[in-house]
C-alpha positions as CSV (number, residue, x, y, z in Angstrom):
1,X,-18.5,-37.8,-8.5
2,X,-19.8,-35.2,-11.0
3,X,-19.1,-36.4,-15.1
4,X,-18.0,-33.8,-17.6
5,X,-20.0,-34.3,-21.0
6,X,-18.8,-32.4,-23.9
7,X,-21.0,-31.7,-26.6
8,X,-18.9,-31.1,-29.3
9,X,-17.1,-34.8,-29.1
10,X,-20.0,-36.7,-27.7
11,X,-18.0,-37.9,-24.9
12,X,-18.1,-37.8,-20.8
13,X,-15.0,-37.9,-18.9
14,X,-14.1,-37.9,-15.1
15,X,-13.4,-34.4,-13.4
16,X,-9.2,-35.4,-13.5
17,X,-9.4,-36.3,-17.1
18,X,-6.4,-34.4,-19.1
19,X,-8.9,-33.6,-22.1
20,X,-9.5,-30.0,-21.5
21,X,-12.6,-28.4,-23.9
22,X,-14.0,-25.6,-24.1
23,X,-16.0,-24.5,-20.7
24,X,-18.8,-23.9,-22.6
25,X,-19.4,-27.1,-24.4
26,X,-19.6,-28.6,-20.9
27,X,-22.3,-30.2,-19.3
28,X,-22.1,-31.8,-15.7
29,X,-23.6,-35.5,-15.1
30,X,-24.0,-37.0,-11.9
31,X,-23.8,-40.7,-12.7
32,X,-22.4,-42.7,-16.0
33,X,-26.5,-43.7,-16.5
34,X,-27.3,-40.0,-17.1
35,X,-24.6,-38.9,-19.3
36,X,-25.4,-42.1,-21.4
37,X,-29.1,-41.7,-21.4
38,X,-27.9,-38.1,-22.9
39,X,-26.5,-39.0,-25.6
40,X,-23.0,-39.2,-24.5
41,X,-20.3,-42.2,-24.6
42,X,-17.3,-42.9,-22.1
43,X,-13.8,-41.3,-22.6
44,X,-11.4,-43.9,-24.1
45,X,-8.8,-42.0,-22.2
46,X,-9.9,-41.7,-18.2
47,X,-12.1,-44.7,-18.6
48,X,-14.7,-42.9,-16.1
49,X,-16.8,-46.2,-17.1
50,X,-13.7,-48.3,-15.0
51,X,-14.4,-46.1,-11.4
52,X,-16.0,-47.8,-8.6
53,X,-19.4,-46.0,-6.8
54,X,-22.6,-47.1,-6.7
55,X,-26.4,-45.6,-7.4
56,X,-27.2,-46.4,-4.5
57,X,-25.2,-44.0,-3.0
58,X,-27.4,-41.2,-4.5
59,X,-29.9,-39.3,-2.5
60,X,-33.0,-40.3,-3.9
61,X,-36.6,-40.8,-2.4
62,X,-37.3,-44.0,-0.6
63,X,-39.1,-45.9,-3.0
64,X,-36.8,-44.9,-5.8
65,X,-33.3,-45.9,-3.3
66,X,-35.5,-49.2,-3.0
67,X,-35.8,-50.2,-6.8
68,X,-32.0,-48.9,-7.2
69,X,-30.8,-52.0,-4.9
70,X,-32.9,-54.2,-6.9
71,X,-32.1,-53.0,-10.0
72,X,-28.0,-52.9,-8.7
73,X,-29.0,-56.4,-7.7
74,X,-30.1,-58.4,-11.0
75,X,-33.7,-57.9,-10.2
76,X,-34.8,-56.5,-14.5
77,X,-32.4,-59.4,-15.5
78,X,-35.4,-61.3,-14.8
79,X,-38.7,-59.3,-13.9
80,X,-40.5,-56.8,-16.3
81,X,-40.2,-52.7,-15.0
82,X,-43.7,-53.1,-13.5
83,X,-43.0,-55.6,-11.3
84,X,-40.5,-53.6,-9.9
85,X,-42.6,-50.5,-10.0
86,X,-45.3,-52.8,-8.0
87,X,-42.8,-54.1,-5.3
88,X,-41.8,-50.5,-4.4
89,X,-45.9,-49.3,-4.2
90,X,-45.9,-47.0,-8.0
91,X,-47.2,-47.7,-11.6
92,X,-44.7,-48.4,-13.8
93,X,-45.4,-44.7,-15.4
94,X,-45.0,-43.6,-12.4
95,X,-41.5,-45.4,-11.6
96,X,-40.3,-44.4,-15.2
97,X,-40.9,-40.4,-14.3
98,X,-39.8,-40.4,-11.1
99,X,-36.2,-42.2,-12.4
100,X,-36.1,-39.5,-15.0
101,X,-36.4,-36.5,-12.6
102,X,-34.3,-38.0,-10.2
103,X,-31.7,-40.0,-12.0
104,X,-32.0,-39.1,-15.5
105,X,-32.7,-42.4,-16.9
106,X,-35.1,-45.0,-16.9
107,X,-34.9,-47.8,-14.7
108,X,-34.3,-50.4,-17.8
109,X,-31.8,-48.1,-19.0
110,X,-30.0,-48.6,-15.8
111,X,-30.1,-52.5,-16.0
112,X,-28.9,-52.6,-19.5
113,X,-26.3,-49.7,-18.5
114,X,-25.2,-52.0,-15.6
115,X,-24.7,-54.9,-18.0
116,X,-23.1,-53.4,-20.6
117,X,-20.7,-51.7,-18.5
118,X,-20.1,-55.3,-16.6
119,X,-19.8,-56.8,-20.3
120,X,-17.1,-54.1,-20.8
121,X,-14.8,-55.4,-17.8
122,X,-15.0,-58.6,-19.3
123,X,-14.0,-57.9,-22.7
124,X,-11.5,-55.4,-20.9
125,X,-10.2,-58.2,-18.8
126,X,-10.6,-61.7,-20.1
127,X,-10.6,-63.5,-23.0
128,X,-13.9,-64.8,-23.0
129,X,-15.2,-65.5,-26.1
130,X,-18.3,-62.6,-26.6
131,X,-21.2,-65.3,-26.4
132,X,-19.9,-66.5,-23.3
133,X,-19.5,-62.7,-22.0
134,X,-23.0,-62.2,-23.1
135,X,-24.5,-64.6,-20.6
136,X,-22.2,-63.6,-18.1
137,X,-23.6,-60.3,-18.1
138,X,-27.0,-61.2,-18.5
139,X,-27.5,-60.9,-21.7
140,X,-29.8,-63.2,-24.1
141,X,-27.4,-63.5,-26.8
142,X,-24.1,-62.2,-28.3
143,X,-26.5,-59.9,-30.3
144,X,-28.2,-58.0,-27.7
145,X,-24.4,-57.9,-26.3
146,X,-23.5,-56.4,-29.4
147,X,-26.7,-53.9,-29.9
148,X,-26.0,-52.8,-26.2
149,X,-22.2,-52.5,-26.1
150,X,-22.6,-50.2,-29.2
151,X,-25.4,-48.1,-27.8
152,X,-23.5,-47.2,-24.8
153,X,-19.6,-47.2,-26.2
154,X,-19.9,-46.2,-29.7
155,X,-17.7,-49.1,-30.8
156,X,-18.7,-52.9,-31.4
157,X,-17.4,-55.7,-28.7
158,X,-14.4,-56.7,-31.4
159,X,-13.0,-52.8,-31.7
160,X,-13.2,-52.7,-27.8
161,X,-11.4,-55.4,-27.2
162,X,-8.5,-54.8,-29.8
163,X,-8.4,-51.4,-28.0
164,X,-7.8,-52.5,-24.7
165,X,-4.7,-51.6,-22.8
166,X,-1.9,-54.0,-21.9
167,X,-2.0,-55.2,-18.3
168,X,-5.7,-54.8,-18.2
169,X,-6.1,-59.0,-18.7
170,X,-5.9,-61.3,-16.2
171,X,-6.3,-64.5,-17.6
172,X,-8.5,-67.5,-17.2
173,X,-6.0,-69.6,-15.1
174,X,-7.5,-71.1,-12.5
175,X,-10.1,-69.9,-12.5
176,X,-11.4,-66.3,-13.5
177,X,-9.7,-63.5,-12.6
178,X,-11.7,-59.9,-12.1
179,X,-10.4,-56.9,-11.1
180,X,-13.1,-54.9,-8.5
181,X,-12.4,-51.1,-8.6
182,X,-13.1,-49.6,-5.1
183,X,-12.8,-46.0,-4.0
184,X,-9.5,-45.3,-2.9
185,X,-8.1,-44.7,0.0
186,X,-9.1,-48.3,0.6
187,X,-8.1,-51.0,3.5
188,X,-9.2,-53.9,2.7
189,X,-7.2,-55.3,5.9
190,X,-9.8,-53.9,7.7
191,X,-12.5,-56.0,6.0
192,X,-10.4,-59.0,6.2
193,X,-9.9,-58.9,10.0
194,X,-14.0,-58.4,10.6
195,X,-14.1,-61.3,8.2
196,X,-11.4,-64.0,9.6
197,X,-13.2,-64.3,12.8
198,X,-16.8,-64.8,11.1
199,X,-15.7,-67.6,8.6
200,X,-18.5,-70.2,8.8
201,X,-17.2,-73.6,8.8
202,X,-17.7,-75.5,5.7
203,X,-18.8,-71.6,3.5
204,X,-15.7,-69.4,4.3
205,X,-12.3,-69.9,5.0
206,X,-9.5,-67.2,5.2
207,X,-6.2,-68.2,4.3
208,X,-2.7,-65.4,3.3
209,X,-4.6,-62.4,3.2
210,X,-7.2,-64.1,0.4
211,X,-11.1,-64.7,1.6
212,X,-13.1,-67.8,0.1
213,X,-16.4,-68.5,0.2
214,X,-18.8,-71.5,-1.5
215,X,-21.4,-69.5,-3.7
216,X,-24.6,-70.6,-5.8
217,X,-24.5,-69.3,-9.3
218,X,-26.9,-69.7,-11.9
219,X,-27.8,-73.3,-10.5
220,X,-24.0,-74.1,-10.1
221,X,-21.9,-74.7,-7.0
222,X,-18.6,-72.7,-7.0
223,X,-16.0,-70.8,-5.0
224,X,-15.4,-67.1,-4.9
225,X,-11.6,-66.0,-3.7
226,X,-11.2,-62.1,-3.3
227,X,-7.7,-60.6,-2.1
228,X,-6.1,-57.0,-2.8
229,X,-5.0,-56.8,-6.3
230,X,-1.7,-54.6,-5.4
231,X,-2.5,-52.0,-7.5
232,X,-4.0,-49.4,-5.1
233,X,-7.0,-49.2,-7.2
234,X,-8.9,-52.7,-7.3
235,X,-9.7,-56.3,-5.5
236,X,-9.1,-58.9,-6.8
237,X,-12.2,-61.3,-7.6
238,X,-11.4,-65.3,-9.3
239,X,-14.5,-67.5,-9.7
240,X,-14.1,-71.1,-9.8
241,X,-17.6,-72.0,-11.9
242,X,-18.1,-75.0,-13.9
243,X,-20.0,-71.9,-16.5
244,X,-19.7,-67.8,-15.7
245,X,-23.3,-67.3,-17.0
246,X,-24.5,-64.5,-14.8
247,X,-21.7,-64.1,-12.6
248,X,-22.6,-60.0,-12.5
249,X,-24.5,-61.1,-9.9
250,X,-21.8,-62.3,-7.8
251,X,-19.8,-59.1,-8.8
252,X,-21.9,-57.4,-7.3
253,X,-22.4,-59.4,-3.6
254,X,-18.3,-59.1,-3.7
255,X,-18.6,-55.3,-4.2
256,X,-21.3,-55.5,-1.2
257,X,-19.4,-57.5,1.4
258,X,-16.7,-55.6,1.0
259,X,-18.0,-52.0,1.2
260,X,-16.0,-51.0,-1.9
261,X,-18.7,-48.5,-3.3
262,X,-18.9,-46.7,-0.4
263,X,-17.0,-43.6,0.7
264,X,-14.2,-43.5,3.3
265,X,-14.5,-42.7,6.6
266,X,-12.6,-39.7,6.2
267,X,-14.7,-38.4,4.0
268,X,-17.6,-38.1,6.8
269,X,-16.9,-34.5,8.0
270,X,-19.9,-34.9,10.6
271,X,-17.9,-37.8,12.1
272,X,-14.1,-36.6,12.1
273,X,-15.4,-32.9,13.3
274,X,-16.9,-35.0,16.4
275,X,-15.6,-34.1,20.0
276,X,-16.6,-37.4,21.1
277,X,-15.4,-40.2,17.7
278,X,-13.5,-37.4,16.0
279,X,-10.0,-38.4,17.0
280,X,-10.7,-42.5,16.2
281,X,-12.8,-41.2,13.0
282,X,-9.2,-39.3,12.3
283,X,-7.4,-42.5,13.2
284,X,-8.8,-44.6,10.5
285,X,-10.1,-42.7,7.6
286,X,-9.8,-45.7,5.4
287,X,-12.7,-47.6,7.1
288,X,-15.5,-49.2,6.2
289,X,-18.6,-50.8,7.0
290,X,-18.6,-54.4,5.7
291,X,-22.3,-55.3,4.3
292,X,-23.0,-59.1,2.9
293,X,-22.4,-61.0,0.3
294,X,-25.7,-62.8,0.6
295,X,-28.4,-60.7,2.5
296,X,-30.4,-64.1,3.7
297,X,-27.3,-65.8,5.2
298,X,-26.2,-62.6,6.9
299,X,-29.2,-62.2,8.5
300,X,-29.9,-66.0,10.1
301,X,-26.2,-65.5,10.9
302,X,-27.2,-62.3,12.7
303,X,-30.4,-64.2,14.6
304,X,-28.2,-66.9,15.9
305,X,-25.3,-64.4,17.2
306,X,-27.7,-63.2,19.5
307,X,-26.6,-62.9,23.5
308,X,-23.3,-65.0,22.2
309,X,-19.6,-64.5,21.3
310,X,-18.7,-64.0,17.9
311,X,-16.6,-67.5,18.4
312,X,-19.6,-69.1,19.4
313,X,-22.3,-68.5,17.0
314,X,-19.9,-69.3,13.9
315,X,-19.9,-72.3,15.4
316,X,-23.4,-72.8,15.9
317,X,-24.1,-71.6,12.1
318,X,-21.3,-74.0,11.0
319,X,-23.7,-76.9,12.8
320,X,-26.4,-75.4,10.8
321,X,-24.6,-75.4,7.6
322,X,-22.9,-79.1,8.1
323,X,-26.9,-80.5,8.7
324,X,-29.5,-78.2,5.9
325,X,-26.2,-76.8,3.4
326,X,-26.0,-78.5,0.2
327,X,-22.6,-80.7,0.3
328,X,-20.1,-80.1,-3.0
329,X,-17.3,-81.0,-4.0
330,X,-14.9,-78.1,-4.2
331,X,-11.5,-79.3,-4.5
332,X,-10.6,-76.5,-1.8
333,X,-9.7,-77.3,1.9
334,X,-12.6,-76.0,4.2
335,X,-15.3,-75.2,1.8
336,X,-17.4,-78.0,1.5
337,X,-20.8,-76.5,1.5
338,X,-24.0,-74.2,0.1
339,X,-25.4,-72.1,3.2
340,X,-28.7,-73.7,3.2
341,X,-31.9,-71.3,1.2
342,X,-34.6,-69.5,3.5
343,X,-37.1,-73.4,2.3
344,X,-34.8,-75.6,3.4
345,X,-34.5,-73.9,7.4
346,X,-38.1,-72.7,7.1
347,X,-38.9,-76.1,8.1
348,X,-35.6,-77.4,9.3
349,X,-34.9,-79.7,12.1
350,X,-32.7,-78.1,14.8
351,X,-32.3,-80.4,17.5
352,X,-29.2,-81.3,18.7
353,X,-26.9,-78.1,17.6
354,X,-27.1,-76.5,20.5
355,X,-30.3,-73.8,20.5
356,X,-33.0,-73.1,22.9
357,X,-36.6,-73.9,21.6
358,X,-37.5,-70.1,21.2
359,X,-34.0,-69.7,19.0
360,X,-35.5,-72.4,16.9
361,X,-38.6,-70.7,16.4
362,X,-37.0,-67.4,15.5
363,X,-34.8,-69.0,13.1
364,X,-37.5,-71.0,11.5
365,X,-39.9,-67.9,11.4
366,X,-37.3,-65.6,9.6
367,X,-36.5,-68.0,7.2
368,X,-40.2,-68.7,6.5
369,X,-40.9,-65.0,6.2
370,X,-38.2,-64.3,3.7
371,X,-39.1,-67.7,1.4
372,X,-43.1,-66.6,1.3
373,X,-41.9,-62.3,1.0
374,X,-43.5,-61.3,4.2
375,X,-40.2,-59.9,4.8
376,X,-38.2,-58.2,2.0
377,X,-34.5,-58.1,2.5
378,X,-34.3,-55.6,0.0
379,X,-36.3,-53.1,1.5
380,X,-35.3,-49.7,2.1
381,X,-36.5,-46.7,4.6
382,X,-36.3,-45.2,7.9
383,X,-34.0,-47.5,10.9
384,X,-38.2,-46.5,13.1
385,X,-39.8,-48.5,10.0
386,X,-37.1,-51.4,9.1
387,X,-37.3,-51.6,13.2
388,X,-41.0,-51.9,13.4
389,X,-41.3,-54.6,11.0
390,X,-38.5,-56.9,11.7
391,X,-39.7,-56.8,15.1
392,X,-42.9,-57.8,14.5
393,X,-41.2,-61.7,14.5
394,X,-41.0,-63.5,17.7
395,X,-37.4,-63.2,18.8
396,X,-36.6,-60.5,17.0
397,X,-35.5,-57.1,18.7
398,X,-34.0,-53.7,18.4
399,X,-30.4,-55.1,18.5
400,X,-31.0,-57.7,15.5
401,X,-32.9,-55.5,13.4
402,X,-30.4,-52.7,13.4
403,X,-28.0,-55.4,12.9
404,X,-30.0,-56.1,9.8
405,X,-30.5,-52.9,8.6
406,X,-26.9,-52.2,9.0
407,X,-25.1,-55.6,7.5
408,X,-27.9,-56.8,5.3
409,X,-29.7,-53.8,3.6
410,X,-26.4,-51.7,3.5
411,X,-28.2,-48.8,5.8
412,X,-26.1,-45.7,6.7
413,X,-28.0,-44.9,10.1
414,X,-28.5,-48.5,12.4
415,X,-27.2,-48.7,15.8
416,X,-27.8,-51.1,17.8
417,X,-27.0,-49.6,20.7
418,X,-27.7,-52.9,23.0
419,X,-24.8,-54.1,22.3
420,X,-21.6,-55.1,24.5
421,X,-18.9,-54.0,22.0
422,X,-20.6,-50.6,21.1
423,X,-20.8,-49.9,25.1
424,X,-17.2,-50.9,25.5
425,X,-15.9,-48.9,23.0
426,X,-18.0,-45.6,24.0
427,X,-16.7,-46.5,27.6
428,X,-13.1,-46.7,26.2
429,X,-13.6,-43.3,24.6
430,X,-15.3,-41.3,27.5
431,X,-13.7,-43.3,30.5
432,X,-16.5,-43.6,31.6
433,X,-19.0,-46.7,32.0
434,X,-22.5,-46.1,29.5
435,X,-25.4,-48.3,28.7
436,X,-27.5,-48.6,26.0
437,X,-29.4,-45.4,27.0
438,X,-26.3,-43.3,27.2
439,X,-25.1,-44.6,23.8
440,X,-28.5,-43.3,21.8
441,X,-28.0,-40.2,23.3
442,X,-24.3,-39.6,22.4
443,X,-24.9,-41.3,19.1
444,X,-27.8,-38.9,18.0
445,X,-25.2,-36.6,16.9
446,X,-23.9,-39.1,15.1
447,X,-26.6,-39.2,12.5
448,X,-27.4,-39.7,10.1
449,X,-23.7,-42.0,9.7
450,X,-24.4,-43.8,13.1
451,X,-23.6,-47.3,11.1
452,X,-20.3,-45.9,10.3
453,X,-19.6,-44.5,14.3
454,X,-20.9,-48.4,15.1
455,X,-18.1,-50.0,13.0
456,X,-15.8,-47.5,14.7
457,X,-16.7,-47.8,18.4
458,X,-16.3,-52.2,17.5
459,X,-12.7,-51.2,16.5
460,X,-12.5,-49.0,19.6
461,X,-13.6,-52.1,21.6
462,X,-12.2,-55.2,23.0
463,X,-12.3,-57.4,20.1
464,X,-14.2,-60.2,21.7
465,X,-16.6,-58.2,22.6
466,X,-17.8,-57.5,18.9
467,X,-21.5,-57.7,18.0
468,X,-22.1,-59.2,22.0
469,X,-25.6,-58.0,23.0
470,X,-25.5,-58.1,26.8
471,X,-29.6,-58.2,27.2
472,X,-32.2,-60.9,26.1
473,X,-34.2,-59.6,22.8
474,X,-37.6,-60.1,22.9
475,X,-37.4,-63.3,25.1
């Protein structure tokens, strides 16, 4: 969503702001980073600082859509700009000129951008005392906190928070309470139905319209609850933490799993213009595809779903889970345990829970490539590339690495076309039967939103059919 930057106040607003200046002080942002790279500072009044979106919804070159979902993920919190500009194949001079032609900031102006604005929720919404929002945020100290809070807003953490609205503080009760902004029109039932089947025993439960999960926070075991806030406008995110350091991470793997960046369905033209989807597309224009919360979990998760019912491989990862997890204590029914990291099953003894030899292999070979970086789950590109080099491991085919693509690295354009529930729905749609051949072709005209059209023809289907490949992958 364009930014309106006026030069005479030194402040950008949102496009349905009620400030109205003079046209010709006006210059037009794309993104919050931009404007504040310019110069400019958020409006106090439309907050355009508080909207959901994402960069990595922008259209950017390859590499530079690969450094955004590092950067989006925490990765300058803790590397220098040159090791990301070396993980996505440019000099860091390079990197830094490309971001600036592209995106109109550096990529450490976006980290400290992303953690100031995260710092500014806090301060918005808790009462956290500003050292302990500081390492929440990722910041070294409450005076970096303060140096980058004043950059970007123009005010000092103190005069923020005394300026804050009412209603705009849920309190640490039981944990803390974050609102999520998503863009509306938003179902978050729809996310919450994919999710209650899926609930790995021992990780998730789902429980009154509120999702749990065990997560892994700055060395700390902890649960994350998210349900709808009410308000038409945000989720609702509590962590239960023994310490919130760096909990912008987990932030951002809730604003992942549940898709809230990303635009609505009904704001695919190419989709709801369809003569095949268009009238389903038209049908739900709320929804969404539903990505991770953690990319390595998804994807083992994906592996062992293979040529099996949904029903059936939580189960099987829920063996997995009560064996190599890390047990807690949690003081919540059903979550009981870490999903184990990619060292722990890169070795991991699998006899006994119910998979063939070969499964074992492919689990223990994905895990092993992800702990040694052989394969980067943060990788970005064409589906023909992501395809190649997932399938380059033993047991892994076109139907898991589109799965891959599409749940784990959050790409717009997977279909994995093998599978039972996409065939069913398509059938459902056409009346007539299809396989995996007739799918591609239909869905060619689908891209490039065929992950989208996916998640529609699995609502379209029978849902026990959902993610069911009907042939074997690779052996």
């Amino acid at each position: 969503m364009a930014l309106s930057a006026v030069a005479t106040t030194g402040i950008y607003c949102r496009a349905t702001c009620t400030a109205r200046p003079d046209p010709r002080n006006v210059s037009t942002y794309e993104t919050n980073v931009a404007a504040e790279a310019a110069g400019y500072r958020p409006c106090l009044r439309c907050r355009p600082d508080r909207g959901a979106g994402s960069l990595r919804q922008l259209a950017v070159p390859e590499p530079l859509g690969h450094a955004l979902m590092l950067i989006t993920d925490g990765f300058l919190d803790h590397h220098r700009e040159d090791a990301l500009a070396e993980r996505v194949g440019y000099s860091g001079r390079q990197l830094r000129r490309l971001f600036l032609e592209h995106i109109g900031a550096t990529p450490s102006a976006i980290a400290q951008s992303r953690r100031a604005h995260f710092a500014r929720r806090l301060i918005d919404d808790t009462d956290l005392d500003f050292s302990s929002v500081a390492r929440a945020a990722g910041f070294g100290s409450a005076r970096q906190l303060h140096r980058a809070i004043t950059s970007i807003f123009r005010f000092p953490p103190s005069e923020l928070r005394a300026k804050r609205r009412r209603g705009e503080r849920p309190m640490l009760d039981g944990g803390l309470r974050l609102l999520v902004p998503y863009v509306a029109p938003y179902d978050i039932d729809q996310i919450l139905d994919h999710l209650a089947s899926r609930c790995v025993p021992g990780v998730e439960t789902m429980t009154g319209g509120v999702y749990r999960r065990s997560i892994h926070s700055c060395g700390h075991a902890g649960v994350a609850e998210v349900s709808d806030a009410g308000d038409g406008e945000h989720l609702e995110l509590t962590l239960h933490l023994p310490t919130f350091d760096s909990i912008i991470d987990e932030v951002e793997h809730c604003r992942s799993l549940f898709a809230v960046d990303e635009p609505p369905l009904g704001a695919i033209d190419a989709l709801i213009d369809d003569p095949v989807i268009g009238t389903l597309a038209a049908q739900h224009p709320q929804l969404r595809v539903p990505r991770c919360w953690d990319r390595f979990e998804t994807a083992i998760r994906i592996v062992i779903g293979q040529q099996i019912s949904v029903a059936g491989a939580t189960t099987m990862v829920g063996r997995v889970v009560e064996r190599h997890g890390d047990y807690f204590e949690s003081g919540m029914d059903g979550i009981t345990h870490l999903f184990p990291h990619p060292a722990a099953l890169a070795e991991a003894d699998l006899d006994g829970l119910g998979f063939t030899g070969k499964r074992q292999e492919t689990i223990r070979v994905l895990a092993t490539a992800v702990a040694t970086g052989q394969i980067d789950l943060y990788a970005t590109g064409s589906i023909a590339t992501l395809e190649r080099t997932l399938c380059e491991l033993p047991g892994i085919g076109p139907w898991t690495a589109h799965m891959i693509a599409l749940r784990v690295l959050g790409h717009d354009d997977a279909m994995p076309s093998s599978d039972l529930g996409l065939k069913r729905g398509l059938s459902r749609l056409t009346g007539a039967a299809v396989d995996a051949v007739d799918l591609d072709q239909v869905a060619a005209g689908w891209r490039p939103q065929r992950s989208r059209a996916a998640q529609l023809l699995w609502t379209a289907a029978d849902p026990s059919a959902l993610d069911t490949p009907k042939e074997a992958l690779n052996g």
